[in-house]
C-alpha positions in Angstrom: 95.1 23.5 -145.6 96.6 20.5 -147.0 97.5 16.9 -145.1 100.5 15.8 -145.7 101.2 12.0 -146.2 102.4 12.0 -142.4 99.2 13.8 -141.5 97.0 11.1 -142.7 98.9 8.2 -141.5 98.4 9.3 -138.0 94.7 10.1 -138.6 94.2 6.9 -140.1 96.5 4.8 -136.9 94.3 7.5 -134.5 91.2 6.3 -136.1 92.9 2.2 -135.6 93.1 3.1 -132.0 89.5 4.7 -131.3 88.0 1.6 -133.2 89.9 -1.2 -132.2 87.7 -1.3 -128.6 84.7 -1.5 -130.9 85.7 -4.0 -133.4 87.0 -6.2 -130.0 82.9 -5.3 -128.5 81.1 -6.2 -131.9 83.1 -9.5 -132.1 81.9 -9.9 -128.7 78.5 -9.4 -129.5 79.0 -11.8 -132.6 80.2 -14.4 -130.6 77.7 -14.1 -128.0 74.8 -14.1 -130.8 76.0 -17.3 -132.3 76.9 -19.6 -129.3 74.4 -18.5 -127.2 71.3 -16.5 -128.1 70.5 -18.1 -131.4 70.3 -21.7 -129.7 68.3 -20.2 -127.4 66.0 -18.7 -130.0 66.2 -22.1 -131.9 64.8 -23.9 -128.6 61.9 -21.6 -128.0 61.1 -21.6 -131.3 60.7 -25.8 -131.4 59.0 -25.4 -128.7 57.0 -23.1 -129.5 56.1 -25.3 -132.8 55.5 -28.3 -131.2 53.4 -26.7 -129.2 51.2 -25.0 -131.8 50.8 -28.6 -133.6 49.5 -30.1 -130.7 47.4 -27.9 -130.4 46.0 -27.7 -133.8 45.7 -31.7 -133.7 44.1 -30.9 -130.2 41.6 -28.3 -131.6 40.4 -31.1 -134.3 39.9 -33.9 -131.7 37.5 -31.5 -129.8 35.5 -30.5 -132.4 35.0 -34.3 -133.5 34.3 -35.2 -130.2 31.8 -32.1 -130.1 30.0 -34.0 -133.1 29.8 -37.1 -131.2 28.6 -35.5 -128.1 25.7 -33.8 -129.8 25.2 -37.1 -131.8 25.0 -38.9 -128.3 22.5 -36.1 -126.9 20.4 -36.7 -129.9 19.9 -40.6 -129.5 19.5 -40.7 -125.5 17.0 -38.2 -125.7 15.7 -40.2 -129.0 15.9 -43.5 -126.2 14.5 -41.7 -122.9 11.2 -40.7 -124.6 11.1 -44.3 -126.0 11.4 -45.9 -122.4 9.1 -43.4 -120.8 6.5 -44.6 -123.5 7.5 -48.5 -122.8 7.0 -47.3 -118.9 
């Protein structure tokens, strides 16, 4: 069977027709990506970040003041046995 020129000019403006409701949805979905879900995911992501660094600068302040707590332990203990013997 052979397609004539006609033949595949109305497959081809069938095809047009079919897809044109899903070329119209994707550019939809395009638009919808780019104005609205990628700020989105842009915003959590900052947040997200800033969150983490503060946390990470958080982490490193306790564990300093960890080492000064135990340091502290050390000496009052060090002082309480000293003014139970002045005592």
């Amino acid at each position: 069977m052979t397609l004539t020129n006609e033949d595949l000019l109305a497959i081809s403006q069938l095809l047009d027709t079919k897809l044109k409701p899903l070329e119209d949805r994707t550019k939809n979905i395009e638009i919808l990506l780019e104005n609205d879900i990628l700020p989105r995911l842009q915003n959590s992501e900052a947040c997200y970040t800033s969150t983490y660094r503060r946390y990470v600068n958080g982490s490193t302040q306790i564990e300093a003041m960890q080492a000064d707590i135990d340091i502290m332990k050390k000496v009052i203990s060090e002082h309480s046995k000293k003014l139970q013997k002045i005592s």
